[in-house]
ROTORMAR-550629 format. One line per field, with one value per residue (C-alpha): residue number from 1; residue in three letters; chain; x, y, z. Coordinates in steps of 0.5 Angstrom, whole numbers, plus 500, padded with zeros to 3 digits. Layout:
! ROTORMAR-550629
i: [NUM; ...]
aa: [ala; ...]
ch: [A; ...]
X: [X; ...]
Y: [Y; ...]
Z: [Z; ...]
END
This chain:
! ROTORMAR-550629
i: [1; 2; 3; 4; 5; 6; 7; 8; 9; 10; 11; 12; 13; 14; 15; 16; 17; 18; 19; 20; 21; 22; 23; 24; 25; 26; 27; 28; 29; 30; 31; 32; 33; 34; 35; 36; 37; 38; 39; 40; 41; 42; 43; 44; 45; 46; 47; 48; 49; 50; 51; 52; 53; 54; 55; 56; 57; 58; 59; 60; 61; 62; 63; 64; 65; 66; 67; 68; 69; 70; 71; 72; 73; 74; 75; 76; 77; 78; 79; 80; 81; 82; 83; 84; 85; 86; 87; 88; 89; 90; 91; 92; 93; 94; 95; 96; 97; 98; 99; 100; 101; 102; 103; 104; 105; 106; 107; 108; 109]
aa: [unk; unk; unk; unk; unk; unk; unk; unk; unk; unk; unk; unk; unk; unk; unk; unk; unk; unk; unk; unk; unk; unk; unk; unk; unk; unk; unk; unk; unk; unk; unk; unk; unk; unk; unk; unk; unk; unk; unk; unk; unk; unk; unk; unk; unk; unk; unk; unk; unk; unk; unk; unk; unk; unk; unk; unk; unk; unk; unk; unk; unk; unk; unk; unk; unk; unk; unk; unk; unk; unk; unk; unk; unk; unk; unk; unk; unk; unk; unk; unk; unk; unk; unk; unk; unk; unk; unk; unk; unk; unk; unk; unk; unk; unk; unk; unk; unk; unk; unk; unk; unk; unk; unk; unk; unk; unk; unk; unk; unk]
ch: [A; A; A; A; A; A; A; A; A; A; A; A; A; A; A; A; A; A; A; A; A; A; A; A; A; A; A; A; A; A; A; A; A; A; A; A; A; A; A; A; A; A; A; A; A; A; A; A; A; A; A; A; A; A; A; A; A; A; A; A; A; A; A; A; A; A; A; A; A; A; A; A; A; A; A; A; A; A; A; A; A; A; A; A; A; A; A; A; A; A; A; A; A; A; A; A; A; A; A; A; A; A; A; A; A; A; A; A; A]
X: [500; 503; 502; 500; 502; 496; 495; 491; 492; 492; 493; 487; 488; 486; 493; 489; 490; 484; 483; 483; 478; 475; 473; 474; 480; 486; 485; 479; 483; 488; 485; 481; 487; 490; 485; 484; 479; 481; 481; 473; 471; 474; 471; 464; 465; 467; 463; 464; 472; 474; 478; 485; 483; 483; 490; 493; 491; 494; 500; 501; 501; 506; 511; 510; 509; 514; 509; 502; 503; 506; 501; 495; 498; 497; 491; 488; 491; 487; 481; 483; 484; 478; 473; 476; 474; 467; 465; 469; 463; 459; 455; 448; 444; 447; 446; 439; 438; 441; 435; 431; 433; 434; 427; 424; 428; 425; 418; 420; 422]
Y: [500; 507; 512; 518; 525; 529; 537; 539; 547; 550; 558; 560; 565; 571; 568; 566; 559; 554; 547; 542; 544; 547; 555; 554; 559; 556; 561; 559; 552; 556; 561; 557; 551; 558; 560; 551; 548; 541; 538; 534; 541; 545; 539; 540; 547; 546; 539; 541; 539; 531; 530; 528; 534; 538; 535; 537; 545; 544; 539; 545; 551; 547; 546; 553; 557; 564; 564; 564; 567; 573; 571; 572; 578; 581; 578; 582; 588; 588; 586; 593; 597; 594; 596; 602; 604; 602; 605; 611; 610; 606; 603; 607; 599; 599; 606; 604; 598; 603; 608; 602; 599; 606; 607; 600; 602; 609; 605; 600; 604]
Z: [500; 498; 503; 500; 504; 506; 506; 512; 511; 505; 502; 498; 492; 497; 501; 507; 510; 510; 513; 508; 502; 506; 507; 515; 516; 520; 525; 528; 529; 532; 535; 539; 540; 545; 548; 551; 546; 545; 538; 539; 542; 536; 532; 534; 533; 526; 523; 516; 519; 521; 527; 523; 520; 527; 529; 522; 523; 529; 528; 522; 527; 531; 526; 523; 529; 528; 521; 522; 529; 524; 519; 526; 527; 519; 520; 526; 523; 517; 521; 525; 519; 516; 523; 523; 516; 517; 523; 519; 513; 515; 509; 507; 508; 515; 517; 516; 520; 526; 525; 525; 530; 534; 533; 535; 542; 543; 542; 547; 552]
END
C-alpha cells in the first residue's frame, strides 16, 4: 500500500489559510486551540472538519508556529483596519438598519 502525503491546510488564492478543501479558516482552528478548546470540542464547532483534520490544522500550526503567528498578526491588522473604516463609513444599508432598530427601541422604552 502506497502512502499518499495529505495536505491539512491550504492558502486560497486570497492568501488565507484554510482547513483541507474546506472554507474553515485556520484561524478559527488556531484561534481556539489557544485559547484551551480540544480537537473534539473545536471539531464540533466546525462539523464541515473531520477530526484528522483538526489535528493536521493544529500539528501545521506547531510545525509552523514564527508564520501563522505573523500571519495572525496581519490578519488581526487588517480586520483592524477594516472595522475602523466601516465605523469611518458605514454602508447606507447598514445605517438604515441602525435607524430602524433605533427607532424600535424608543417605541419599546
Amino acid at each position: 500500500m502506497t502512502e499518499q502525503s495529505k495536505t491539512y491546510v491550504r492558502q486560497d488564492p486570497s492568501g488565507a489559510y484554510r482547513v483541507g478543501q474546506t472554507k474553515v479558516s485556520l484561524d478559527s482552528v488556531v484561534i481556539s486551540y489557544l485559547n484551551g478548546c480540544s480537537a473534539e470540542t473545536i471539531q464540533d464547532d466546525f462539523p464541515v472538519l473531520s477530526l484528522e483534520q483538526v489535528y493536521g490544522a493544529i500539528a501545521f500550526y506547531l510545525a509552523n508556529r514564527k508564520e501563522v503567528d505573523e500571519y495572525l498578526e496581519r490578519q488581526e491588522q487588517l480586520f483592524n483596519e477594516l472595522r475602523e473604516k466601516w465605523e469611518k463609513d458605514p454602508d447606507p444599508v447598514l445605517q438604515r438598519l441602525r435607524a430602524i432598530k433605533a427607532g424600535s427601541a424608543q417605541v419599546k422604552a
